[in-house]
TORTIVEX-619776 format. One record per residue (C-alpha): residue number from 1; residue in three letters; y, z, x. Coordinates in steps of 0.25 Angstrom, whole numbers, plus 5000, padded with zeros to 4 digits. Layout:
BEGIN
SITE    n  res  north    up  east
SITE  NUM  ALA      Y     Z     X
...
This chain:
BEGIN
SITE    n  res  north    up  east
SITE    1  UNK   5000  5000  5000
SITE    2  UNK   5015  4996  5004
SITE    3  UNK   5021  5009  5009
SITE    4  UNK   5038  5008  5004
SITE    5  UNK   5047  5013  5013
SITE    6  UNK   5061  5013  5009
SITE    7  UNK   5068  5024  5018
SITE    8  UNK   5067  5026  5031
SITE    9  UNK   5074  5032  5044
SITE   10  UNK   5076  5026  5057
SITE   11  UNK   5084  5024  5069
SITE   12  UNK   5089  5013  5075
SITE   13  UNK   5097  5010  5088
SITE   14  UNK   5104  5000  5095
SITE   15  UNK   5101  4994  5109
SITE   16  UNK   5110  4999  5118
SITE   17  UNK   5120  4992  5128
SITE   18  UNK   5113  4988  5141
SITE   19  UNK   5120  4993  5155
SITE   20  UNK   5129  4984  5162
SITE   21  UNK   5127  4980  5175
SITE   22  UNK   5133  4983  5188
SITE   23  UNK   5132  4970  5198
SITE   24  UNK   5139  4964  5206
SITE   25  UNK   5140  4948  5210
SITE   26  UNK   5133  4944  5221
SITE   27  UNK   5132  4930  5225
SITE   28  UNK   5131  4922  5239
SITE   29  UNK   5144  4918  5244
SITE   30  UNK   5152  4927  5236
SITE   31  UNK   5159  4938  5243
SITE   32  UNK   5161  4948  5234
SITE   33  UNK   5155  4946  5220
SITE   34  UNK   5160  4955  5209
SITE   35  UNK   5152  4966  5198
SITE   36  UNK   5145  4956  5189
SITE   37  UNK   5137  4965  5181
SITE   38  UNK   5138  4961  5166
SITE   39  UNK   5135  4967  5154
SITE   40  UNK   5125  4975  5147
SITE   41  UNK   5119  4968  5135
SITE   42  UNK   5125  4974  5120
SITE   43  UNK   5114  4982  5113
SITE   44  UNK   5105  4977  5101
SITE   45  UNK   5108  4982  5085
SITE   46  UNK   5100  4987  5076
SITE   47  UNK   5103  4979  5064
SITE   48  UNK   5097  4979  5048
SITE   49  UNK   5092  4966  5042
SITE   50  UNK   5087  4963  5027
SITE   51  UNK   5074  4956  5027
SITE   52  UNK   5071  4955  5011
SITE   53  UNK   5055  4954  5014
SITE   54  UNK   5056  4968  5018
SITE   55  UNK   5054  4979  5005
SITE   56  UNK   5052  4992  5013
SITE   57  UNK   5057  4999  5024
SITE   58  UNK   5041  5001  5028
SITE   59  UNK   5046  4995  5043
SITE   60  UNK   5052  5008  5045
SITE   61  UNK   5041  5016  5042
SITE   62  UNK   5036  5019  5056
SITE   63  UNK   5047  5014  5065
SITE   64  UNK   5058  5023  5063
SITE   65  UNK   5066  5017  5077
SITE   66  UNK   5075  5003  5080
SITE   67  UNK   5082  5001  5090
SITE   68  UNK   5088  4988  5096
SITE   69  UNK   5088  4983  5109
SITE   70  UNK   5096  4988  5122
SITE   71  UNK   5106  4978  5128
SITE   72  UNK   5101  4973  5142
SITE   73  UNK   5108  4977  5155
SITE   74  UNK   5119  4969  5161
SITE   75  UNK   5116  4961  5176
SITE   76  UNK   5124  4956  5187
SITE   77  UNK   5132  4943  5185
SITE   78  UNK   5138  4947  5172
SITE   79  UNK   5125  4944  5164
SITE   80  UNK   5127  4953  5152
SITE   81  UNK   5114  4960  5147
SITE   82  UNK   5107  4955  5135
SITE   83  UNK   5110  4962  5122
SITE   84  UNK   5100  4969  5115
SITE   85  UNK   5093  4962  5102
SITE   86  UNK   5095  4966  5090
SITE   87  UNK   5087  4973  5082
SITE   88  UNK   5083  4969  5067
SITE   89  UNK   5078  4978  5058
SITE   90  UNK   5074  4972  5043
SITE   91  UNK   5076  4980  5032
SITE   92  UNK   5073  4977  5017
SITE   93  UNK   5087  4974  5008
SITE   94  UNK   5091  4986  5003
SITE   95  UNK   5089  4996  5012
SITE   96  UNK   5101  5006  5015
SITE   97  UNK   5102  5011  5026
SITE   98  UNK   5109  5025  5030
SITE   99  UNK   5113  5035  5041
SITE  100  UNK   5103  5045  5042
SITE  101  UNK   5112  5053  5045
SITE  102  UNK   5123  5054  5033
SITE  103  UNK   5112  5046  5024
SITE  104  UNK   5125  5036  5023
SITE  105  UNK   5123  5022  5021
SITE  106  UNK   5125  5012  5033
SITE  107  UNK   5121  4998  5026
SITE  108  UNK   5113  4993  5014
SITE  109  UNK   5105  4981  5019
SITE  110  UNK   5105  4975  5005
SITE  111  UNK   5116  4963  5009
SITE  112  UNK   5107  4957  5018
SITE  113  UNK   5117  4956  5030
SITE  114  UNK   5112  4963  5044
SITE  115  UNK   5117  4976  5049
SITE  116  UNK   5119  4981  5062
SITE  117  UNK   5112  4996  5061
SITE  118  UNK   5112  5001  5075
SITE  119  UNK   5123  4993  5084
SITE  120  UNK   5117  4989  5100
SITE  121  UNK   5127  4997  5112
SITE  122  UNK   5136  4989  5119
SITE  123  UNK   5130  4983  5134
SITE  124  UNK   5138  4990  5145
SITE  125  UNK   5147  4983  5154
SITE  126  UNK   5143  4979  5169
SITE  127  UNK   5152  4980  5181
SITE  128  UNK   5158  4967  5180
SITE  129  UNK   5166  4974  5169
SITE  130  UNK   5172  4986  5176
SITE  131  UNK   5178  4977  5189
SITE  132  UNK   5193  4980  5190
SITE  133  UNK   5202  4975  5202
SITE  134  UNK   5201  4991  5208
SITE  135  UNK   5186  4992  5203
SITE  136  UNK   5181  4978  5207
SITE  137  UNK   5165  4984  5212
SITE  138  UNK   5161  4993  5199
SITE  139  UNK   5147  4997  5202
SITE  140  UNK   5145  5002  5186
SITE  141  UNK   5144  4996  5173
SITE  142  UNK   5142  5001  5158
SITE  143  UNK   5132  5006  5152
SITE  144  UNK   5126  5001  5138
SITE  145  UNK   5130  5010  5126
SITE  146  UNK   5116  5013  5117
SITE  147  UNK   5116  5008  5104
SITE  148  UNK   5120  5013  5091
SITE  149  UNK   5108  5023  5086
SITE  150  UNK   5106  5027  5072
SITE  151  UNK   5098  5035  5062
SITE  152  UNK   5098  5028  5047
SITE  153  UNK   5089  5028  5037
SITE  154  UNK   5085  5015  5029
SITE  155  UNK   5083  5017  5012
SITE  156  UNK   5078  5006  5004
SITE  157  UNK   5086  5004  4991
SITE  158  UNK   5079  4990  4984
SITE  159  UNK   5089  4980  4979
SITE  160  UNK   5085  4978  4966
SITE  161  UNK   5093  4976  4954
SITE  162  UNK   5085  4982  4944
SITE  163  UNK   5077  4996  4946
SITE  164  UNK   5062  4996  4938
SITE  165  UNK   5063  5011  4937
SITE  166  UNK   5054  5020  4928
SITE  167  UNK   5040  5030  4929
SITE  168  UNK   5027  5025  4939
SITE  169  UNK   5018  5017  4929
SITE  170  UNK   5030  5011  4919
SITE  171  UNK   5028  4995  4922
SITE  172  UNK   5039  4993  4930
SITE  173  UNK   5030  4987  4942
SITE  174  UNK   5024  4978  4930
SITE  175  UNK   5037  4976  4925
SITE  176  UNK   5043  4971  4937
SITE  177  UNK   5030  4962  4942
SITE  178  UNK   5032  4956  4928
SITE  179  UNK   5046  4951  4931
SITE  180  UNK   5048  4949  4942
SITE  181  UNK   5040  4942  4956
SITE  182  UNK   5036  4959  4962
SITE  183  UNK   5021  4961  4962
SITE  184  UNK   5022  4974  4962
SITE  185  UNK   5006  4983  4963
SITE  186  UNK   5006  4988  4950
SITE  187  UNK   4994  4997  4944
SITE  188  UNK   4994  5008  4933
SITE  189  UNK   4996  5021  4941
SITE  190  UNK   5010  5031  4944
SITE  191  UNK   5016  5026  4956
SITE  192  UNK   5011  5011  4957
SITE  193  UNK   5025  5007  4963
SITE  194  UNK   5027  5014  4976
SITE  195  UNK   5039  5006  4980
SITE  196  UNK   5050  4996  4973
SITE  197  UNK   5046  4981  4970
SITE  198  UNK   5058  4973  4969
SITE  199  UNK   5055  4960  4962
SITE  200  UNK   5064  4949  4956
SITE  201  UNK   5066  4947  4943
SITE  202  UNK   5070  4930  4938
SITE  203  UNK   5075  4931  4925
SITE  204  UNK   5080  4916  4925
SITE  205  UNK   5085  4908  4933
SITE  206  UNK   5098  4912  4943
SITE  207  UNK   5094  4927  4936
SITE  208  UNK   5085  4936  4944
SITE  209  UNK   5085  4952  4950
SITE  210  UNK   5079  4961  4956
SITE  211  UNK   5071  4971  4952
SITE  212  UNK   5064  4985  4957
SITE  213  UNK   5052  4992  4953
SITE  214  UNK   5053  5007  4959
SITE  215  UNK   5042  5015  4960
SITE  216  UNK   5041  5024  4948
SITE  217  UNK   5051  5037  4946
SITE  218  UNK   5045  5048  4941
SITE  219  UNK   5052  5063  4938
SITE  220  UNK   5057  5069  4949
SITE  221  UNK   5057  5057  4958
SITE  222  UNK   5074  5060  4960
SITE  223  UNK   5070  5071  4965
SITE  224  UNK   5060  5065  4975
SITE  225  UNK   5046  5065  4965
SITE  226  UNK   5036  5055  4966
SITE  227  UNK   5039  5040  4972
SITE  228  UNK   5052  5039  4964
SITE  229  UNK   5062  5046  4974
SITE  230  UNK   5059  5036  4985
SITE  231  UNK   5063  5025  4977
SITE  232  UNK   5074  5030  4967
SITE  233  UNK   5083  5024  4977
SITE  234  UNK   5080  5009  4975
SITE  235  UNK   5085  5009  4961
SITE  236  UNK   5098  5013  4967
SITE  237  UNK   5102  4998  4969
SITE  238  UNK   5096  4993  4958
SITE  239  UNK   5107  4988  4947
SITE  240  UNK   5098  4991  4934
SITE  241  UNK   5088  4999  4932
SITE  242  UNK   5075  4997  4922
SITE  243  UNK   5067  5009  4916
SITE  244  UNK   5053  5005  4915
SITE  245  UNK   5047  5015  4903
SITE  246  UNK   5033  5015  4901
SITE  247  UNK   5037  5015  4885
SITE  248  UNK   5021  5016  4880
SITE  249  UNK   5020  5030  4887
SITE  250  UNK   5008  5024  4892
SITE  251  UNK   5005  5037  4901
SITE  252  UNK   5008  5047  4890
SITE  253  UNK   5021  5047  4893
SITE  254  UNK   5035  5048  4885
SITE  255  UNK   5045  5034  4889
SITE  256  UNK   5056  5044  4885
SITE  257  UNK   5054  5053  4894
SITE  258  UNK   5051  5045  4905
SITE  259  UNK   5063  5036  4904
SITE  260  UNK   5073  5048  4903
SITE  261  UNK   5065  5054  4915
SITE  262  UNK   5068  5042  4924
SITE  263  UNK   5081  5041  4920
SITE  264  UNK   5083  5057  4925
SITE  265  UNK   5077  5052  4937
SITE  266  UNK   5085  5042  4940
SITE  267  UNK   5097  5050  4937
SITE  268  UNK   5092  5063  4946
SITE  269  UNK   5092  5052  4958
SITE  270  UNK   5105  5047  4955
SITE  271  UNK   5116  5048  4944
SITE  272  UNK   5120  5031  4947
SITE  273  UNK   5105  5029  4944
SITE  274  UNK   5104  5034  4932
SITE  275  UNK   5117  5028  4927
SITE  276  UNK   5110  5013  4932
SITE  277  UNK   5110  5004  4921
SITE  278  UNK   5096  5004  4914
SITE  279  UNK   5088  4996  4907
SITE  280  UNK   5074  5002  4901
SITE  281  UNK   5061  4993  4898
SITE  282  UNK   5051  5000  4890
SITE  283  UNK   5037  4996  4896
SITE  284  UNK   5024  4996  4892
SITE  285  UNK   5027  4992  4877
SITE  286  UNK   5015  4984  4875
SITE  287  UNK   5007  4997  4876
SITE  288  UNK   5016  5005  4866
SITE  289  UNK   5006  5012  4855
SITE  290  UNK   5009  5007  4841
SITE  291  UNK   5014  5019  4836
SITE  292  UNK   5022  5025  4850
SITE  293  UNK   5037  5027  4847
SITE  294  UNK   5041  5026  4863
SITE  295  UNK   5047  5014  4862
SITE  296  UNK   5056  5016  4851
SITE  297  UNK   5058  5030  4857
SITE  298  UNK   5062  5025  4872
SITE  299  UNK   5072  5014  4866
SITE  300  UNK   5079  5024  4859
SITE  301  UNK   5080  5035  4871
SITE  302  UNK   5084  5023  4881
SITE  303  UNK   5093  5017  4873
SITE  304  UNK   5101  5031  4870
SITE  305  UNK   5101  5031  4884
SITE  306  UNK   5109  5016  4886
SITE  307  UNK   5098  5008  4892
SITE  308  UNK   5092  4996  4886
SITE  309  UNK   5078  4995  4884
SITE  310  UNK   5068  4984  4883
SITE  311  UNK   5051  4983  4879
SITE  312  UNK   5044  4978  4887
SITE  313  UNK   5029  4979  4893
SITE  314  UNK   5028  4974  4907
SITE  315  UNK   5014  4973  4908
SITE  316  UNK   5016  4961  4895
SITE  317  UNK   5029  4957  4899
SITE  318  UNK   5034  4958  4887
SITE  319  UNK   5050  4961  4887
SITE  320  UNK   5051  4959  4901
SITE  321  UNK   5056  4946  4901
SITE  322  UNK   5069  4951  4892
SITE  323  UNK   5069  4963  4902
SITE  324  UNK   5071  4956  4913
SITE  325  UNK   5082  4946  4905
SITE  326  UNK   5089  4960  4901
SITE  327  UNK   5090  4963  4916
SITE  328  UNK   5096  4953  4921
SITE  329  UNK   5106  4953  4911
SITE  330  UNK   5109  4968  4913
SITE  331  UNK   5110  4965  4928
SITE  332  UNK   5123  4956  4927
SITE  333  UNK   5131  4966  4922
SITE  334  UNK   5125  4976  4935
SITE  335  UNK   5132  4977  4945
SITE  336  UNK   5125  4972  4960
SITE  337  UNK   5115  4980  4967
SITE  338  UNK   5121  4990  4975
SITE  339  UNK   5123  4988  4989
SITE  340  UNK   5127  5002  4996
SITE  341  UNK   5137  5002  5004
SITE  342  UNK   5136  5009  5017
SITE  343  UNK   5145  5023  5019
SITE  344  UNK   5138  5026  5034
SITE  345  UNK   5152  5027  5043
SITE  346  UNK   5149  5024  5058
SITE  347  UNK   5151  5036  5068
SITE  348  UNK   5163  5031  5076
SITE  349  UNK   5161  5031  5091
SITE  350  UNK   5164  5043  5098
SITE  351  UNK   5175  5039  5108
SITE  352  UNK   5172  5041  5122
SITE  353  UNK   5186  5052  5125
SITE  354  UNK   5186  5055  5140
SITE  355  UNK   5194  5067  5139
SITE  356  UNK   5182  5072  5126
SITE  357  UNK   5173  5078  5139
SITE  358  UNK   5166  5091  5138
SITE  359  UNK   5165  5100  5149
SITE  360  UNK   5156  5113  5152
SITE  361  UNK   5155  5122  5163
SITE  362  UNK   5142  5128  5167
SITE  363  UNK   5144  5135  5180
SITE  364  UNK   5147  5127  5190
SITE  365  UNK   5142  5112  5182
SITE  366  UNK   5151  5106  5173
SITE  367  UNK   5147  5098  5161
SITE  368  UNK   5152  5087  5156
SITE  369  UNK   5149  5079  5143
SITE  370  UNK   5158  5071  5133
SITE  371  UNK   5156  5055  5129
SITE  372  UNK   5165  5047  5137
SITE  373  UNK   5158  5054  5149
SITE  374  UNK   5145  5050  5145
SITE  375  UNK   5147  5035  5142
SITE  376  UNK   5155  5034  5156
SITE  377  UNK   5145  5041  5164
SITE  378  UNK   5135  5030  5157
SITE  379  UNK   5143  5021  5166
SITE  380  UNK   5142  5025  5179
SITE  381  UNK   5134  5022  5190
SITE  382  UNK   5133  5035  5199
SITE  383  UNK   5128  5028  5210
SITE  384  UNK   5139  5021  5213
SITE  385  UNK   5149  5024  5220
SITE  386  UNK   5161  5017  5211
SITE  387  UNK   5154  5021  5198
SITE  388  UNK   5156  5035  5200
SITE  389  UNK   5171  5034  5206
SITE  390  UNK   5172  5025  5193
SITE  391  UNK   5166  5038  5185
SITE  392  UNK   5175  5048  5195
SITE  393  UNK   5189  5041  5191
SITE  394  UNK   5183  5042  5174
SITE  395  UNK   5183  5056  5175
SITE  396  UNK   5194  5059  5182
SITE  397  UNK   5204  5051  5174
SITE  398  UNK   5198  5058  5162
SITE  399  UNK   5202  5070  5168
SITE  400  UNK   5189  5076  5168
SITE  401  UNK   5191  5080  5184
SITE  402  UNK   5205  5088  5179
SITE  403  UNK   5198  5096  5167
SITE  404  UNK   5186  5100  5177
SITE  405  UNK   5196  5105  5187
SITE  406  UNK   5202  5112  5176
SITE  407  UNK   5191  5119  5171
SITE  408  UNK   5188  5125  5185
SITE  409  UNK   5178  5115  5192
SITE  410  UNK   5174  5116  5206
SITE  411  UNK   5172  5108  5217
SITE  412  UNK   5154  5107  5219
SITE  413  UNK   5155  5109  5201
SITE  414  UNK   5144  5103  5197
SITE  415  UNK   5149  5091  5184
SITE  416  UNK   5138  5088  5176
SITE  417  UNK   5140  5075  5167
SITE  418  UNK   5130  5069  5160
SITE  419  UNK   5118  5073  5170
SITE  420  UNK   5126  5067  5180
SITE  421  UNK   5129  5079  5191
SITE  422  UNK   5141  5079  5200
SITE  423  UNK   5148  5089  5210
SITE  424  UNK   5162  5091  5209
SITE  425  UNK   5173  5087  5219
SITE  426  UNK   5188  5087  5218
């Protein structure tokens, strides 16, 4: 049996920047060639595309990590590194996908169009980039940045216009292989439907929808009972909803009571739910006993209520054609299936402050740690002599030397930064 997946939580992650390079011409007959390393390469994105053949988000299920590829390293005679490729990952249309996090939404890939999920880190520059008319040997060159990294969790919301809703056992699987080009498996036990069949319904020609069959609700599924919680959320697009009734009471049941306990369902899981306009088709009519009131009973109850009602009996057919002509219909006066729109607000980028370094004092070592110092100390080459002068002169004109001497450092000190271990001199 098909297992449906429709949520799931992963991690994805941009390839990062590779290094630049730190090279220098060399060529017969030329006296004195210049730094000619280049570029690293950009790093790959992880990016979100539809693929309408895909109906479950089951490709998740065991592999729960993405990541795109790490830009290649920059090399002498300013040959730029490669940029990392892309990764692509398919999803099924409709799915939303959210910050885990915040639970905010980042995108709905109901549109079609591609989107970039995890963008690559930039490729680092090589020494060509840092020659000046004083500096005209640099010896180091910039590191790649890593990639953007993010949790988010992927929720599949089916892009239906109409929502078959109702108890397990009602017809609406029979009702919407009758109709429409779904096969859905459909046998006489609770729970035949263990996830949503979407099929299309032509009514004539230029006039067709969608429709959904959900797994059956039953009481208490709002408050996570039975299979019904899981897939509550896919009528949430869904523009109308039709209220399959099993109307012959065929299981000892009262049709009644269970249309008013659906409708309680649906409104416990959401108050715009239960306010979706709804139509209700009375099943099973054909097995209705000759002297049963339910019919006449239902269509009084539903129509109090403001909801049109229609006989039919899905396993004959009958009524189903004028069902289906009522759909439509009702459909042109709906509004479109809803496309959420995303309320995820990126992060912005720390800035990199030079003067934002923190400093502690542990006997005689002195710590430092703060952001700008950690993405220059990324750049330098300690063993080279030109690097560090390059690293000496950052410090100082951040005035990091001054606030030490202030605080009371002493020649021999021992300034910890980043790992990196040095002995202080004046």
């Amino acid at each position: 049996m098909e297992m449906f997946v429709d949520k799931v939580r992963i991690t994805v992650c941009g390839g990062r920047g590779g290094d630049g390079a730190v090279a220098f011409h060399r060529e017969k007959y030329v006296a004195s060639g210049g730094p000619d390393g280049g570029d690293g390469g950009h790093g790959g994105s992880v990016i979100l595309r539809v693929n309408d053949n895909l109906s479950t988000l089951l490709d998740f299920r065991y592999k729960r990590k993405y990541a795109a590829q790490s830009g290649a390293n920059g090399a002498g005679r300013n040959m730029s590194g490669k940029r990392g490729e892309s990764l692509i990952i398919q999803v099924p249309r409709g799915t939303v996908v959210r910050d885990a996090a915040t639970n905010q939404i980042i995108a709905d890939m109901s549109t079609g169009e591609d989107f970039v999920l995890a963008k690559g880190g930039r490729g680092g520059w090589g020494n060509a980039h840092y020659a000046t008319p004083t500096r005209q040997i640099p010896r180091f060159a910039k590191a790649g940045l890593p990639g953007q990294e993010r949790d988010v969790v992927l929720e599949l919301k089916l892009l239906a216009d109409v929502g078959l809703v109702g108890f397990p056992n009602v017809g609406k699987s029979t009702l919407l292989s009758v109709t429409s080009n779904a096969r859905p498996k459909i046998a006489n036990y609770h729970f035949t439907t263990l996830y949503p069949n979407l099929g299309v319904i032509y009514v004539e020609e230029g006039v067709s929808f969608v429709m959904a069959d959900i797994p059956g609700i039953i009481e208490g599924a709002a408050e996570g009972a039975g299979l019904g919680h899981d897939f509550l959320r896919h009528i949430d697009r869904c523009r109308l909803l039709v209220h399959v009734v099993d109307a012959a009471g065929s299981e000892d049941r009262d049709p009644v009571a269970d249309f008013d306990a659906i409708c309680a369902e649906l409104h416990n899981y959401s108050v715009d739910l239960s306010n979706r306009p709804m139509m209700v088709a009375a099943n099973k009519c054909d097995l209705l006993p000759p002297d049963s009131d339910n019919l006449q009973r239902l269509r009084e109850h539903v129509e109090a209520a403001g909801c049109e009602f229609y006989e039919i009996s899905a396993a004959t057919t009958k009524g189903t054609r004028h069902l289906v002509q009522a759909i439509a219909e009702k459909l042109r006066t709906l509004p479109p299936v809803t496309i959420y729109e995303p309320d995820y607000v990126e992060a912005e980028p720390e800035i990199a402050d030079p003067q934002k370094l923190e400093i502690e004092h542990l006997g005689n070592t002195w710590v430092i740690t703060g952001l700008w110092l950690e993405r220059l100390i990324m750049n330098i080459n300690f063993d080279d002599y030109e690097s560090r002068n390059f690293f000496d002169l950052q410090l100082r004109k951040c005035g990091l030397f001054a606030r030490l001497e202030e605080m009371g450092i002493q020649d021999g000190d021992v300034v910890d930064i980043y790992d990196f271990q040095f002995e202080y001199q004046r």
